[in-house]
C-alpha positions in Angstrom: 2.3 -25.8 17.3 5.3 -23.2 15.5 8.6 -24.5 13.9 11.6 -22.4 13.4 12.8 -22.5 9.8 15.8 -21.1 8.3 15.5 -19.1 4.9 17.7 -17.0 3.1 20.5 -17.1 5.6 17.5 -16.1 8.1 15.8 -17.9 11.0 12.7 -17.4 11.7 9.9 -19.0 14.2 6.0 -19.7 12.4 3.0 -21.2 13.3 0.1 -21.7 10.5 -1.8 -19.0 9.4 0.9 -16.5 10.3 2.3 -14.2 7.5 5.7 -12.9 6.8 8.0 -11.4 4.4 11.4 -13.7 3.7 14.2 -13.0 1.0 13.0 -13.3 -2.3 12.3 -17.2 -3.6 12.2 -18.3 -6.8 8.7 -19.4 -6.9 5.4 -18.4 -8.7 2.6 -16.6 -6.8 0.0 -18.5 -5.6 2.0 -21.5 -5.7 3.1 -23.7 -2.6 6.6 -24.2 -1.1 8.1 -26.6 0.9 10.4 -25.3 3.1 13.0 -28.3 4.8 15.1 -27.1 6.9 13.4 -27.1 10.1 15.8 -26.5 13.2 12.8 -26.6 15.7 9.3 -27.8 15.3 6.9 -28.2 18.7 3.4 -30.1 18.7 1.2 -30.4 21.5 4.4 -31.0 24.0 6.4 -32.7 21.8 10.0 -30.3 21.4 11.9 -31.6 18.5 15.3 -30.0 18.0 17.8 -30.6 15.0 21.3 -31.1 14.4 21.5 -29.1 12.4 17.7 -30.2 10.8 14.3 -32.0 12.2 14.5 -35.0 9.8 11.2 -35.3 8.2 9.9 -32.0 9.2 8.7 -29.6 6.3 7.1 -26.1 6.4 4.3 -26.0 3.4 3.6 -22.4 3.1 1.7 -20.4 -0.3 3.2 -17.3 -1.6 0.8 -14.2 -1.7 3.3 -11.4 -3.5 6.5 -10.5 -4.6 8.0 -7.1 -3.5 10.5 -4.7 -2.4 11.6 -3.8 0.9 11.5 0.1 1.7 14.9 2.3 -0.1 17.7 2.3 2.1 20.1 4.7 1.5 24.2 3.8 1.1 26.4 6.8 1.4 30.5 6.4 1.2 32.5 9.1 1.9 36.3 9.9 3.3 36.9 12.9 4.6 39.3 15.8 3.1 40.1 13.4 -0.4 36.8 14.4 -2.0 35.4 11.3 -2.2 31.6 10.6 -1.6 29.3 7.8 -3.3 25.7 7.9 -3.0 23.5 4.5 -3.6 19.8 3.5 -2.3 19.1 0.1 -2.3 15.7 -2.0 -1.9 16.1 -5.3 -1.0 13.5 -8.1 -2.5 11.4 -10.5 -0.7 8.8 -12.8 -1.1 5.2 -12.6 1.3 4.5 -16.2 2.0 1.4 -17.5 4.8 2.1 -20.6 6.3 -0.5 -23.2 5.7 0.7 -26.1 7.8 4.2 -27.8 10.2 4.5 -31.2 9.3 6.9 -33.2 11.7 
């Protein structure tokens, strides 16, 4: 069984008890989330495929942590006008394990 779920302007493909890191939610941890917009969700050898969503298909996955990605570093610069801009950036997400793809 595995559904592929879109997030965060992301697409992603889970099955339960699998663990990833998504952009950042707005969601406690250790609280549950339902997650709706399914684009593909296989059981046994059923395929269902959306356009653009599976209608009644849900993700439920629990959040485990909040972080922040590794520091990426942003540097600007155009050559000969003395002009150079130095940023880092580190992006947030959200470490969720999902419990169970309900079609």
């Amino acid at each position: 069984m595995y559904a592929v779920i879109e997030t965060g302007g992301k697409q992603y493909r889970v099955q339960p008890g699998e663990v990833l890191a998504i952009e950042k939610l707005d969601a406690e941890v250790g609280s549950t989330v339902e997650i709706t917009a399914v684009l593909t969700a296989k059981k046994d050898s059923v395929v269902k495929i959306g356009m653009p969503y599976v209608e009644g298909a849900k993700v439920l996955a629990r959040v485990l942590e909040h972080g922040r990605g590794k520091k990426i570093t942003v540097f600007k610069y155009k050559a000969k006008k003395n002009y150079k801009k130095k940023q880092g950036h580190r992006q947030p997400y959200t470490r969720i394990k999902v419990e169970d793809i309900v079609i």
